[in-house]
Backbone of each chain as ProteinMPNN parsed JSONL, in Angstrom:
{"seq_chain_A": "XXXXXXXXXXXXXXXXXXXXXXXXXXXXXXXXXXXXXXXXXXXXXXXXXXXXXXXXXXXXXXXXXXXXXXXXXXXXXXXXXX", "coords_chain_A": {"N_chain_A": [[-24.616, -6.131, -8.529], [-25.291, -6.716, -11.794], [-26.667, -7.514, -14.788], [-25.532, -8.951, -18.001], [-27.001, -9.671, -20.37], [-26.416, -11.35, -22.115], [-26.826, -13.9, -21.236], [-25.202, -13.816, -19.087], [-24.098, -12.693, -15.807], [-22.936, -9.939, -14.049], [-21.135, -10.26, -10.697], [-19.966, -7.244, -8.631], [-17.51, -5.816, -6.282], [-15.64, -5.745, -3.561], [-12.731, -6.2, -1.777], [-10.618, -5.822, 1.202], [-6.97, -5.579, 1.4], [-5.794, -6.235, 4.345], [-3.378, -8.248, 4.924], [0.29, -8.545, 3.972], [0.842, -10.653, 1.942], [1.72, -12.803, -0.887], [-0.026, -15.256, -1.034], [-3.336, -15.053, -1.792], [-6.666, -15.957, -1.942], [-10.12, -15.403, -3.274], [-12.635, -16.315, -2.323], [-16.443, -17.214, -3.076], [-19.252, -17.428, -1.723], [-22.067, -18.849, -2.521], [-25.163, -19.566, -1.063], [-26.922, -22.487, -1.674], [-25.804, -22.83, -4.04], [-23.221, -22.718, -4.216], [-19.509, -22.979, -3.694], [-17.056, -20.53, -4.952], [-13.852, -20.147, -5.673], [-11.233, -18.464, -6.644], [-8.157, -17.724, -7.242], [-5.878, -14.777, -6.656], [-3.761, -13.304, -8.212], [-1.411, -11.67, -7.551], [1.311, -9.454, -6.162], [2.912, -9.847, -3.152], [3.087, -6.905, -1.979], [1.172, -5.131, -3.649], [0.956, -2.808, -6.55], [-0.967, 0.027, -6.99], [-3.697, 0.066, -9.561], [-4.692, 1.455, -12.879], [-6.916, 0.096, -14.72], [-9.086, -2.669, -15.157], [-7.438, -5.764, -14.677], [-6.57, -9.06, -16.391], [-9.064, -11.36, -17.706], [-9.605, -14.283, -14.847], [-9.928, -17.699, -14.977], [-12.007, -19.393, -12.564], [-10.26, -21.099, -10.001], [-11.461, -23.113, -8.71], [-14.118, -25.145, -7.904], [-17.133, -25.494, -6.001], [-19.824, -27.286, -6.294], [-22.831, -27.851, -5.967], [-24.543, -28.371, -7.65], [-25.416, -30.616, -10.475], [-22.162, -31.243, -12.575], [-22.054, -30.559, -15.244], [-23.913, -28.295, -15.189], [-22.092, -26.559, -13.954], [-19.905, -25.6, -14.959], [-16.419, -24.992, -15.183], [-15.39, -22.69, -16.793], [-17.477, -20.843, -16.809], [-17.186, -18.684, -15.141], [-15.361, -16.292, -14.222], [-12.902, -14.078, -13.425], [-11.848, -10.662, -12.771], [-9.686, -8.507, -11.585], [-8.811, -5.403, -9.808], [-5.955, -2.823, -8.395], [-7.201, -1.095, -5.524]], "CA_chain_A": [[-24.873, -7.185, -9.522], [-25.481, -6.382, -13.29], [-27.221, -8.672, -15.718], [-24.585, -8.261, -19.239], [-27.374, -9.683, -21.672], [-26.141, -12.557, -22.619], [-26.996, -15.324, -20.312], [-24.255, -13.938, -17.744], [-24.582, -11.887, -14.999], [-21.818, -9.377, -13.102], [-21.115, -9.58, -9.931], [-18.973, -6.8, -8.002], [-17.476, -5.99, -4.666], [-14.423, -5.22, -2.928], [-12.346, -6.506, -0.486], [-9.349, -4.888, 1.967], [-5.557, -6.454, 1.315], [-4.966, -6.607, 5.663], [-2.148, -9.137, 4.724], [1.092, -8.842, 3.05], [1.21, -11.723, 1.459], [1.307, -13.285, -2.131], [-1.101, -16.276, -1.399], [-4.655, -14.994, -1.782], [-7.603, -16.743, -2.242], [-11.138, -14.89, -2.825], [-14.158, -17.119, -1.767], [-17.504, -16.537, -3.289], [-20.204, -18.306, -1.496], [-23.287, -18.431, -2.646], [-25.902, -20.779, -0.814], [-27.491, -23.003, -2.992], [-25.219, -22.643, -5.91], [-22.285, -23.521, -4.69], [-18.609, -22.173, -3.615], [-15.937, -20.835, -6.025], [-12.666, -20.111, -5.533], [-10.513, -17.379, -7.456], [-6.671, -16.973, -6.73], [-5.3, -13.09, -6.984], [-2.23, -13.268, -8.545], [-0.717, -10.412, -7.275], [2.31, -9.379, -5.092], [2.148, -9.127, -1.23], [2.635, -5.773, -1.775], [1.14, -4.813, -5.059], [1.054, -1.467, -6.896], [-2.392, 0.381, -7.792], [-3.653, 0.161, -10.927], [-6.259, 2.299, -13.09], [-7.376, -0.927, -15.281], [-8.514, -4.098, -14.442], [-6.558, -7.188, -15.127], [-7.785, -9.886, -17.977], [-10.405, -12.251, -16.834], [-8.833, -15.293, -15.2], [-10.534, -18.762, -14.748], [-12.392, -20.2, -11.362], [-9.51, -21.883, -9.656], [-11.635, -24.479, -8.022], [-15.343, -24.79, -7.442], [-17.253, -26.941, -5.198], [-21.257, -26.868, -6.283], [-24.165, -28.956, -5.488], [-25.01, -28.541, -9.146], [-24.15, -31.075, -11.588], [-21.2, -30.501, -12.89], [-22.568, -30.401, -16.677], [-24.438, -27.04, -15.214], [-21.182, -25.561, -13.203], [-18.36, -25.764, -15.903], [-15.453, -23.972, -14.482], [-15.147, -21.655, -17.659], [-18.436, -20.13, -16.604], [-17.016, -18.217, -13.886], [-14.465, -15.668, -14.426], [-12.834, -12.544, -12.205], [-10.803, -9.832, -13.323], [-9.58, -7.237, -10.542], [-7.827, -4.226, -10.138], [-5.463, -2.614, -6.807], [-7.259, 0.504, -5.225]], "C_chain_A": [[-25.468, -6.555, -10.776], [-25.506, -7.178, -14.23], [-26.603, -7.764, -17.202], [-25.317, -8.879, -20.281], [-27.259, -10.525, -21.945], [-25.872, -14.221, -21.896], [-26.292, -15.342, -18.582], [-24.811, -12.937, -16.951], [-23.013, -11.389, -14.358], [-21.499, -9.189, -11.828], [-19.395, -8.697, -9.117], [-18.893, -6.162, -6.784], [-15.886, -5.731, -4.882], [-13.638, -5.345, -1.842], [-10.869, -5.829, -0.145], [-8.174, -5.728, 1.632], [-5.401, -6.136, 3.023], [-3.849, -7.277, 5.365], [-0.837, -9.057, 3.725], [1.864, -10.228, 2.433], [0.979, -12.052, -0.077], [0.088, -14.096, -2.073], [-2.685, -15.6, -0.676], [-5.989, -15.558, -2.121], [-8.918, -15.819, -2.336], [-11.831, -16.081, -3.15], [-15.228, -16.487, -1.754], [-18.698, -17.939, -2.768], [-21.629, -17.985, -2.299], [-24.314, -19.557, -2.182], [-27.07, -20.919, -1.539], [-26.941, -23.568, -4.118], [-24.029, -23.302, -5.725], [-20.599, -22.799, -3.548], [-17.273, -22.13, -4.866], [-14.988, -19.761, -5.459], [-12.16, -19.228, -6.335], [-8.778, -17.08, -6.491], [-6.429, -15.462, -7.303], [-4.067, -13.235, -7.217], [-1.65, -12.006, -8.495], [0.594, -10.736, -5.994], [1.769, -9.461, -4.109], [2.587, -7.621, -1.154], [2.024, -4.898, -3.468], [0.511, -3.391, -5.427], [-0.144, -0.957, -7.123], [-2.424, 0.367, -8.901], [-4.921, 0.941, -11.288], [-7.018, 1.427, -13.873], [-7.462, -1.784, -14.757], [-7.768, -4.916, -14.985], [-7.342, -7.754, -16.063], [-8.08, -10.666, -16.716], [-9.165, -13.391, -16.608], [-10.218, -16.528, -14.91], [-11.178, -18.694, -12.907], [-11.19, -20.988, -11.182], [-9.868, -23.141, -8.763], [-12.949, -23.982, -7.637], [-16.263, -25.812, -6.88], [-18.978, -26.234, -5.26], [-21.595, -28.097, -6.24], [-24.675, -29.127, -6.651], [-24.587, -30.081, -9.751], [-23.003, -30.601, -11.974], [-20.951, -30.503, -14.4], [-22.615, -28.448, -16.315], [-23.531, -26.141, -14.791], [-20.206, -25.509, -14.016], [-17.693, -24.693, -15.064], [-14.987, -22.839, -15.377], [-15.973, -20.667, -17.824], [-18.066, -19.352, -16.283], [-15.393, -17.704, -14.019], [-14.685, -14.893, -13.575], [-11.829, -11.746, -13.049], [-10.848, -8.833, -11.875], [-8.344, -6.374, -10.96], [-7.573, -3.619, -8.261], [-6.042, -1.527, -6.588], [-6.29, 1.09, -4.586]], "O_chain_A": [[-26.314, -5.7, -10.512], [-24.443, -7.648, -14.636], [-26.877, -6.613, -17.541], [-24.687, -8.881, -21.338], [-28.372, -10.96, -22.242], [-25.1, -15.17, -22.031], [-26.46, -16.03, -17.575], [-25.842, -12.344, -17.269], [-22.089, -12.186, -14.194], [-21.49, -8.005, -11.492], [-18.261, -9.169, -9.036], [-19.916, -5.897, -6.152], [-15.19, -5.58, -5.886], [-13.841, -4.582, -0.897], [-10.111, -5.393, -1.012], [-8.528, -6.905, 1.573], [-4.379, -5.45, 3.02], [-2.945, -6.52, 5.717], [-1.004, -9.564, 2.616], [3.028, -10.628, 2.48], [-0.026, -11.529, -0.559], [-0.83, -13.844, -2.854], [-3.049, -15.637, 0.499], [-6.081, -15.223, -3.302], [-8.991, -15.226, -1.259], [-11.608, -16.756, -4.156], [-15.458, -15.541, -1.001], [-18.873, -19.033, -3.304], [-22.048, -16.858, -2.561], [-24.349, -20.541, -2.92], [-27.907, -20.104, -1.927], [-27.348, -24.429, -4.898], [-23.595, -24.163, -6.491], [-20.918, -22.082, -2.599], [-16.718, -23.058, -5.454], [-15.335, -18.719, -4.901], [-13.041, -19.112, -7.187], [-8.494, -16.445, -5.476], [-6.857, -15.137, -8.41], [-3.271, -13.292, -6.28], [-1.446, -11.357, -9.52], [0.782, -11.706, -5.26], [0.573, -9.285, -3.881], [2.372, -7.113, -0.053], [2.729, -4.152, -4.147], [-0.339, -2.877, -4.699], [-0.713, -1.853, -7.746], [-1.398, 0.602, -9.541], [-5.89, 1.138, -10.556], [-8.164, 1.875, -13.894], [-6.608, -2.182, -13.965], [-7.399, -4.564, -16.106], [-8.399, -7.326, -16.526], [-7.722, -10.713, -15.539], [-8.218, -13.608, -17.364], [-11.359, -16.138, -14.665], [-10.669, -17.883, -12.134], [-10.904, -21.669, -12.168], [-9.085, -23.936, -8.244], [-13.146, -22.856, -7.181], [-16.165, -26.971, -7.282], [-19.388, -25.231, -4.676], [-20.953, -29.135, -6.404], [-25.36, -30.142, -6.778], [-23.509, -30.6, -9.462], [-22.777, -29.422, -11.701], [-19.798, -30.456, -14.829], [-21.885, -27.578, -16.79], [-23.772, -24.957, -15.029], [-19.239, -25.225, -13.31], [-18.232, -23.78, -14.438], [-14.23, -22.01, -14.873], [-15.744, -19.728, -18.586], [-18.411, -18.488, -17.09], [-14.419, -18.453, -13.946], [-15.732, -14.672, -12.967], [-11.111, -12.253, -13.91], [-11.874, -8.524, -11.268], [-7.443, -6.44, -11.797], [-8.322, -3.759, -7.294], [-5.643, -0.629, -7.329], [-6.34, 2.3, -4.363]]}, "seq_chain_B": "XXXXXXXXXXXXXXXXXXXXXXXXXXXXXXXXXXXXXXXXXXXXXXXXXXXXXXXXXXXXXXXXXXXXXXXXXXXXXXXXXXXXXXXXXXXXXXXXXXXXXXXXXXXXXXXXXXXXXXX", "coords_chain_B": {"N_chain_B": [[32.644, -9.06, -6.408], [34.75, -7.974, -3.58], [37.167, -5.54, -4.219], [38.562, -3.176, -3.145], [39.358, -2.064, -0.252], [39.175, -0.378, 2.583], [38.391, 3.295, 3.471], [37.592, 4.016, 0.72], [36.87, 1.187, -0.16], [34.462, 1.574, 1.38], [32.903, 3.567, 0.289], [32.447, 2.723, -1.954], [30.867, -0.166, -2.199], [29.011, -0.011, -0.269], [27.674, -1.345, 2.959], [25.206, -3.334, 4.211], [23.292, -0.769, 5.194], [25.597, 0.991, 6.655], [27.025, 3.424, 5.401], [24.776, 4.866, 5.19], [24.003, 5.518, 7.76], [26.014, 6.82, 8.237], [25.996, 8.797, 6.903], [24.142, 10.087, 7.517], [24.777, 10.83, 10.941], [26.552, 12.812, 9.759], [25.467, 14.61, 8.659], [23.747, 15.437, 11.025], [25.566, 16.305, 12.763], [26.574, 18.335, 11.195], [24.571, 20.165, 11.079], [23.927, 21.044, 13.863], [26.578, 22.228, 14.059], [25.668, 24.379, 12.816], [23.448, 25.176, 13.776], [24.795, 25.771, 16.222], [26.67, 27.984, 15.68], [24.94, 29.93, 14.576], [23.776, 30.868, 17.297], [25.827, 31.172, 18.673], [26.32, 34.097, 17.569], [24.029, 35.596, 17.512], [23.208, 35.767, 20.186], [25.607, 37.058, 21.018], [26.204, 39.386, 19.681], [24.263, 41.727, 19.538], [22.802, 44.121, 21.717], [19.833, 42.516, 23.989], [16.719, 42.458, 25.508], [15.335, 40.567, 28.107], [13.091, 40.158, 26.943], [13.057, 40.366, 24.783], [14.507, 38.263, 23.459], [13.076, 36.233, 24.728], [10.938, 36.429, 22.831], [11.603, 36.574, 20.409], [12.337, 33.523, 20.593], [10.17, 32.393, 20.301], [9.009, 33.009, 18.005], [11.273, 31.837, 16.328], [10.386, 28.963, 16.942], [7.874, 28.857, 15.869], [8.275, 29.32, 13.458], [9.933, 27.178, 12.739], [7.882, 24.897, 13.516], [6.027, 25.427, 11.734], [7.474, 24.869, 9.211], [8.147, 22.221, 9.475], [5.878, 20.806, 9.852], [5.273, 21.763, 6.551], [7.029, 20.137, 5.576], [6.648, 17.394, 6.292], [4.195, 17.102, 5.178], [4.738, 17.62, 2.096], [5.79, 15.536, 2.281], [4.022, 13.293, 2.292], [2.18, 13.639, 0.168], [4.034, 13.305, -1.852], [4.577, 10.635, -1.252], [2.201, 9.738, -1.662], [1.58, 10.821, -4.345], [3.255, 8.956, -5.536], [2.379, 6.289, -5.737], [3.095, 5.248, -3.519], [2.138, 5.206, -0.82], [1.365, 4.323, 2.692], [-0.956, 3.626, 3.467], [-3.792, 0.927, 3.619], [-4.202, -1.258, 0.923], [-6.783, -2.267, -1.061], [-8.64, -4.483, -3.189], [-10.653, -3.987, -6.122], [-13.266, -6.382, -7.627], [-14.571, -7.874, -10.136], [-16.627, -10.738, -11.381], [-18.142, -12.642, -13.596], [-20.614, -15.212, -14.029], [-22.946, -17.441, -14.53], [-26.241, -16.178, -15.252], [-28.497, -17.554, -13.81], [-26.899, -18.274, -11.895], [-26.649, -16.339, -10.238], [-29.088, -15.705, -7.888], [-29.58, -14.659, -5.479], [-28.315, -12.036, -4.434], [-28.212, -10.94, -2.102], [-27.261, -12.981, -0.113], [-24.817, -13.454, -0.813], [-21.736, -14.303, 0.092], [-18.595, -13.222, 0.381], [-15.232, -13.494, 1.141], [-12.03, -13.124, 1.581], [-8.999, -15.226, 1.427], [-6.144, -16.294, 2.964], [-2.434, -16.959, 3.539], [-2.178, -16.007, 5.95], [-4.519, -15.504, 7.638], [-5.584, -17.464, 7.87], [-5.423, -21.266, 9.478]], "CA_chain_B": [[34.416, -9.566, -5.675], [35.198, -6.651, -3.31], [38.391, -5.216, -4.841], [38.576, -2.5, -2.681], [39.38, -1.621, 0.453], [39.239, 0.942, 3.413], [37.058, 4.165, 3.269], [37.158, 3.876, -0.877], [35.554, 0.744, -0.423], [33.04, 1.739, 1.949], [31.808, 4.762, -0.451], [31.697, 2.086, -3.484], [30.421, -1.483, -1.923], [27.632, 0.149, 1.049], [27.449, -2.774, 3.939], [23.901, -3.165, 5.506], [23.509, 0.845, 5.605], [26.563, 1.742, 7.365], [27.232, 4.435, 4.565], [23.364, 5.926, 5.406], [24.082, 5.617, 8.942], [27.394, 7.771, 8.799], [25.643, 10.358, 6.367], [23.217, 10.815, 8.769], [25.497, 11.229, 11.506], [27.785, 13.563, 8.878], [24.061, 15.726, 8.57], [23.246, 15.789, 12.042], [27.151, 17.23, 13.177], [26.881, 19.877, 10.463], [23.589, 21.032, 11.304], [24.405, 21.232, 15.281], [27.32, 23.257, 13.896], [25.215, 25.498, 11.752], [22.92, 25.927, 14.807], [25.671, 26.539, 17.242], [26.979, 29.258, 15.156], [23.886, 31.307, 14.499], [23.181, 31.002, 18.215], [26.351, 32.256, 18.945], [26.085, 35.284, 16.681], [22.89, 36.184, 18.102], [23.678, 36.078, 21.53], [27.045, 38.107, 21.255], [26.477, 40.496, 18.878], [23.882, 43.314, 19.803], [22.373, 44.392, 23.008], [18.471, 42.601, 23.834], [16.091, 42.065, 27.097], [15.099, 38.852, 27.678], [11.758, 39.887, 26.361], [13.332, 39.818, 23.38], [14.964, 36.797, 23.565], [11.282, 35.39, 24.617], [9.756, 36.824, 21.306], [12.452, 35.78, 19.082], [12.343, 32.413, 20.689], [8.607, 31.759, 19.701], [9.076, 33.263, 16.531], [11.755, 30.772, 15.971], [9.805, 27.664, 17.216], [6.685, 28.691, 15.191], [9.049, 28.817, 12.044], [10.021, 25.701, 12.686], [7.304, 24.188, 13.43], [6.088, 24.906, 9.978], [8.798, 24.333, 7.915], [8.586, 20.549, 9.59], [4.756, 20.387, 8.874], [5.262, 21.863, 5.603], [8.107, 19.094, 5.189], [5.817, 16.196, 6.419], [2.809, 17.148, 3.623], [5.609, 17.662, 0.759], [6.297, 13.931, 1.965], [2.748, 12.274, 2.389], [1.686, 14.214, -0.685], [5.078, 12.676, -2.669], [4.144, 9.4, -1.597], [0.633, 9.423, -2.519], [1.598, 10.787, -6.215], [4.202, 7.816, -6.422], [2.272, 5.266, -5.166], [3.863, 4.641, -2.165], [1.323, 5.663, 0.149], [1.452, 2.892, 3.161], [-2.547, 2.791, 3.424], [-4.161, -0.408, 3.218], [-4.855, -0.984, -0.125], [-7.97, -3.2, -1.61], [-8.713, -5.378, -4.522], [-12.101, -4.579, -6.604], [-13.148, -7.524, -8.364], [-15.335, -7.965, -11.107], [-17.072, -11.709, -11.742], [-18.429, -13.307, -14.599], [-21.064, -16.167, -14.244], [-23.932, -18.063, -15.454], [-27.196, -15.87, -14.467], [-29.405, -17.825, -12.906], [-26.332, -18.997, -10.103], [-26.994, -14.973, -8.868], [-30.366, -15.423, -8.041], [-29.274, -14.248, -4.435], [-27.45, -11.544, -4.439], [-28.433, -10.206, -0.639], [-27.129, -13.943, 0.257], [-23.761, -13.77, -1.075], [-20.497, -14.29, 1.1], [-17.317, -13.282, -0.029], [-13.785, -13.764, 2.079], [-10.416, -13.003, 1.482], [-8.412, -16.268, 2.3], [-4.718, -15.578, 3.039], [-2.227, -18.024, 4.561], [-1.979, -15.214, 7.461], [-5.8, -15.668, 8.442], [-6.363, -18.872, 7.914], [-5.265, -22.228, 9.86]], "C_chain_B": [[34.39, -8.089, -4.977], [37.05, -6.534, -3.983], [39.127, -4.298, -3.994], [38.6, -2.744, -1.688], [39.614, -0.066, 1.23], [38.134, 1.64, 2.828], [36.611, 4.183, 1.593], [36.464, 2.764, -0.933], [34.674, 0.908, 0.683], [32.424, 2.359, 1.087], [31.293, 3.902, -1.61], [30.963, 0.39, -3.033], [29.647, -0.677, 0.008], [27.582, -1.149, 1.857], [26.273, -2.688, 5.146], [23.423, -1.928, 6.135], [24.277, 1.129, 6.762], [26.776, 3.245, 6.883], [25.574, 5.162, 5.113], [23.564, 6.462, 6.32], [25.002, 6.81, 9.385], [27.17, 9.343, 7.698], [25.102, 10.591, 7.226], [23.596, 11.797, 10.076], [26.339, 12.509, 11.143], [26.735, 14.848, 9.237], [24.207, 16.333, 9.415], [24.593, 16.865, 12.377], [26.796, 18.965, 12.52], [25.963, 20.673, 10.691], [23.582, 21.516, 12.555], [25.469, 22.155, 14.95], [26.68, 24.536, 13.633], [24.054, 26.317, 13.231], [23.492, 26.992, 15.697], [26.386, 28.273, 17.086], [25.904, 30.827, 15.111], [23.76, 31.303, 16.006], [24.449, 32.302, 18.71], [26.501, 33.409, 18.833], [25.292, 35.857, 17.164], [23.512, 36.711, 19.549], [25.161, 36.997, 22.412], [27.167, 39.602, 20.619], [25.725, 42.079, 19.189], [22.981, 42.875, 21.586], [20.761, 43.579, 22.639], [18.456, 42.466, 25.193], [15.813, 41.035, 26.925], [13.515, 38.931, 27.348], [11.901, 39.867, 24.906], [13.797, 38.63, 23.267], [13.966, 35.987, 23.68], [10.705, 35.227, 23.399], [10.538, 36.293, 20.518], [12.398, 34.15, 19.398], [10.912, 31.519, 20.186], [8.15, 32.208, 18.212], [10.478, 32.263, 15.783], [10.972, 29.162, 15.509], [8.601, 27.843, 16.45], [7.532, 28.525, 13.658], [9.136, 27.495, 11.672], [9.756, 24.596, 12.698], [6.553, 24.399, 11.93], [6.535, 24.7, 9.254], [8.648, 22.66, 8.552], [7.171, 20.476, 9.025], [4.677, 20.565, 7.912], [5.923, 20.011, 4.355], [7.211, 17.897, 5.378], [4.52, 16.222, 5.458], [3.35, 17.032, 2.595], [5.371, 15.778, 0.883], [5.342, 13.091, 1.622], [2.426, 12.824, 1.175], [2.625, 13.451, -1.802], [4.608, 11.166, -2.323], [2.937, 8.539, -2.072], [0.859, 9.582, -3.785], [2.153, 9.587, -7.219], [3.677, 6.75, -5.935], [2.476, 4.429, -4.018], [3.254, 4.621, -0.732], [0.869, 4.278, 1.242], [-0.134, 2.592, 3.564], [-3.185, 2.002, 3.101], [-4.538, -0.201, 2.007], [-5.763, -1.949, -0.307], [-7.944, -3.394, -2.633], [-10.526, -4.942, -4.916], [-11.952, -5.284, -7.571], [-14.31, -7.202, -9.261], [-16.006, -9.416, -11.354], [-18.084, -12.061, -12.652], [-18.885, -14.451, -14.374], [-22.579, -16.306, -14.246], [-25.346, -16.863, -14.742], [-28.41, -16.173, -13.515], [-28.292, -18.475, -11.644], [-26.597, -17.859, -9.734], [-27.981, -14.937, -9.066], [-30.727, -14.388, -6.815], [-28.45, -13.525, -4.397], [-27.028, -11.205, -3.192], [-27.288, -11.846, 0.318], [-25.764, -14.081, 0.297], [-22.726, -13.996, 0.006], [-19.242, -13.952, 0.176], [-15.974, -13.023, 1.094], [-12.779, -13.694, 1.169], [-9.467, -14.019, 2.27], [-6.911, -16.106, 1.825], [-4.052, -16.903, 3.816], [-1.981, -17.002, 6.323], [-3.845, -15.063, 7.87], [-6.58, -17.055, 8.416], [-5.668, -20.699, 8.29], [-5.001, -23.439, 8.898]], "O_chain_B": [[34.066, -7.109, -5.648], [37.861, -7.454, -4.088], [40.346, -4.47, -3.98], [37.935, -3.757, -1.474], [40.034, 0.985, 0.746], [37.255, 1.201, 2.085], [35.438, 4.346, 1.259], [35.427, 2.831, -1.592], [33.976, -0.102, 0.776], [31.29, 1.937, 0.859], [30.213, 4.064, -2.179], [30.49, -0.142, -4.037], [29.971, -1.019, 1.145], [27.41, -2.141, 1.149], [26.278, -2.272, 6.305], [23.158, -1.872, 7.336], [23.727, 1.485, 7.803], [26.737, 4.18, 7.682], [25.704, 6.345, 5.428], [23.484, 7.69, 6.34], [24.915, 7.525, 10.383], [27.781, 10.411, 7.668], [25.565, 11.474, 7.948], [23.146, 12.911, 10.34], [26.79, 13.216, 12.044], [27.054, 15.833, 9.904], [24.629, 17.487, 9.345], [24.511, 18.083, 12.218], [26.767, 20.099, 12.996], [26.196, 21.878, 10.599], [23.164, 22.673, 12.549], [25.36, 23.158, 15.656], [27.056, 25.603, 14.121], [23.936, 27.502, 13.542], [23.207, 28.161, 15.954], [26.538, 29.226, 17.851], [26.01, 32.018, 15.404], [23.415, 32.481, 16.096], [24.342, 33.502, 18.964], [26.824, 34.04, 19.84], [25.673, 36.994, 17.44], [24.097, 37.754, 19.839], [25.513, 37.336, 23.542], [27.881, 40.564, 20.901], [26.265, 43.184, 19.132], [22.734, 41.852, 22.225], [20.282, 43.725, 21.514], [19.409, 42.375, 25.967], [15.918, 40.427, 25.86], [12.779, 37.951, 27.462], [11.105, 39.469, 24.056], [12.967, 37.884, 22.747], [13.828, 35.051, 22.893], [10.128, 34.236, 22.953], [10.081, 35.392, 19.816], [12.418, 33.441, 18.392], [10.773, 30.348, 19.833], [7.203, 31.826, 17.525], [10.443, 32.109, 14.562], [10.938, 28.512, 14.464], [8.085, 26.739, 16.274], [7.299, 27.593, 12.888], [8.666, 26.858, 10.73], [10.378, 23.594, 12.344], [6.571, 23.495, 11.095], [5.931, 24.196, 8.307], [9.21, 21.842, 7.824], [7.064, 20.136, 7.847], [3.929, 19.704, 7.449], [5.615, 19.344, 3.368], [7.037, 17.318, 4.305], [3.984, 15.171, 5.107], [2.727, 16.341, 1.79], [4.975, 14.994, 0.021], [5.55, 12.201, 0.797], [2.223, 11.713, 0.686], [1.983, 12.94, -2.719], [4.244, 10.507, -3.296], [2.728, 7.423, -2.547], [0.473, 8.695, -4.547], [1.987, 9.246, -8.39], [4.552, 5.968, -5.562], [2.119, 3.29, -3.716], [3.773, 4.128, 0.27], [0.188, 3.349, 0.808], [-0.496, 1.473, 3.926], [-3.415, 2.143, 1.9], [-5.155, 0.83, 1.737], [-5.539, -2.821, 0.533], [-7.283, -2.642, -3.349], [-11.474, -5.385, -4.266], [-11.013, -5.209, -8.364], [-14.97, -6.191, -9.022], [-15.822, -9.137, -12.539], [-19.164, -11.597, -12.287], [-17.974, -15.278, -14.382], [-23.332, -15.367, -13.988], [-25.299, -16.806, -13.513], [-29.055, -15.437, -12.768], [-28.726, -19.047, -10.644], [-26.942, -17.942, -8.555], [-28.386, -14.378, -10.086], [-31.646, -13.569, -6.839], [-27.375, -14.116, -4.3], [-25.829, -11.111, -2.928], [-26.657, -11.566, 1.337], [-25.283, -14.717, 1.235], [-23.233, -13.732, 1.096], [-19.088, -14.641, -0.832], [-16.116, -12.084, 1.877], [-12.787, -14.226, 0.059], [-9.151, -13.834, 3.446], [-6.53, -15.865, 0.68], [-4.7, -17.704, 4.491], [-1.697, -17.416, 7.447], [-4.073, -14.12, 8.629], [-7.674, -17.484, 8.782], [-5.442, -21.373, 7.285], [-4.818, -24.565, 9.36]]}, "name": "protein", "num_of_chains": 2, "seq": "XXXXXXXXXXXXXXXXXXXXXXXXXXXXXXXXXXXXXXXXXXXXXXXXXXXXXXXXXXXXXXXXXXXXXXXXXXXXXXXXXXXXXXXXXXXXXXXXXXXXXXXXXXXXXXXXXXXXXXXXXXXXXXXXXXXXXXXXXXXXXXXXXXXXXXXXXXXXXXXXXXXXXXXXXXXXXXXXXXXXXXXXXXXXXXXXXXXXXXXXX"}
């Protein structure tokens, strides 16, 4: 996790592809806050890359917050294939 | 449209690798030839004991066994340079949000939801 200064914060991590499949979903819990959702738009078998991708949106987020305080434009991902 | 027939169209319209199948086959023949020949050659041509024949036979099989391991690193080594390398690969992610939702970082959960692990 890495605080970027400006109100946001980074977090990063890494998970295994086990599955050849297109439909991915990553699931970020966090208790308390909330859960959010992120699709990987990638192949089911997709190529490495040395950059990450552009940021995309939260594809769905389910918080206990208001939903003044959770906007879904908060909450971006960008990844890349190891 | 096939246009073609017979062996001209097999070499130009391939059907479900038949054409791989019958190089392969084409390979294997010629190399069983190429064996058969040197063996014969050997075995006719000058006088040995069969302690030679022993020694040359393990000086064969060690050849050969490196020239195949050589051949199997050329390959894993070629498919690692091109990407092709069939080792699981992984996604790192990066996320972007508000700072006080990571107040917990030790807390977090993250999952990989797939329709192959999940009901």
């Amino acid at each position: 996790m890495r605080d970027l200064g400006d109100g946001r914060a980074l977090l990063r991590g890494a998970v295994a592809l086990n599955h050849r499949t297109a439909d991915r979903v990553l699931v970020v819990n966090l208790p308390g806050k909330g859960t959010f959702e992120f699709r990987l738009r990638l192949p089911a078998e997709p190529h490495r890359a040395e950059q990450f991708g552009p940021w995309h949106l939260a594809d769905r987020i389910a918080s206990p917050l208001a939903s003044a305080a959770a906007p879904q434009d908060a909450y971006t991902i960008r990844y890349r294939v190891l | 449209m096939n246009t073609l027939s017979g062996p001209a169209g097999m070499l130009t319209y391939p059907a479900d690798g038949q054409i791989g199948i019958l190089m392969s086959a084409l390979s294997g023949i010629a190399a069983a030839l190429a064996v058969a020949l040197a063996m014969t050659v050997y075995f006719r041509l000058s006088y040995r004991t069969w302690r030679d024949v022993l020694r040359h036979g393990l000086a064969t099989l060690a050849a050969i066994a490196l020239f195949a391991f050589a051949a199997y690193d050329m390959r894993h080594a070629a498919l690692a340079y091109l990407g092709l390398n069939p080792s699981k690969p992984a996604v790192e992610f990066e996320i972007r949000m508000p700072r006080e939702t990571l107040t917990a970082v030790t807390d977090t959960q993250i999952e990989l939801h797939t329709d192959r692990n999940q009901t």
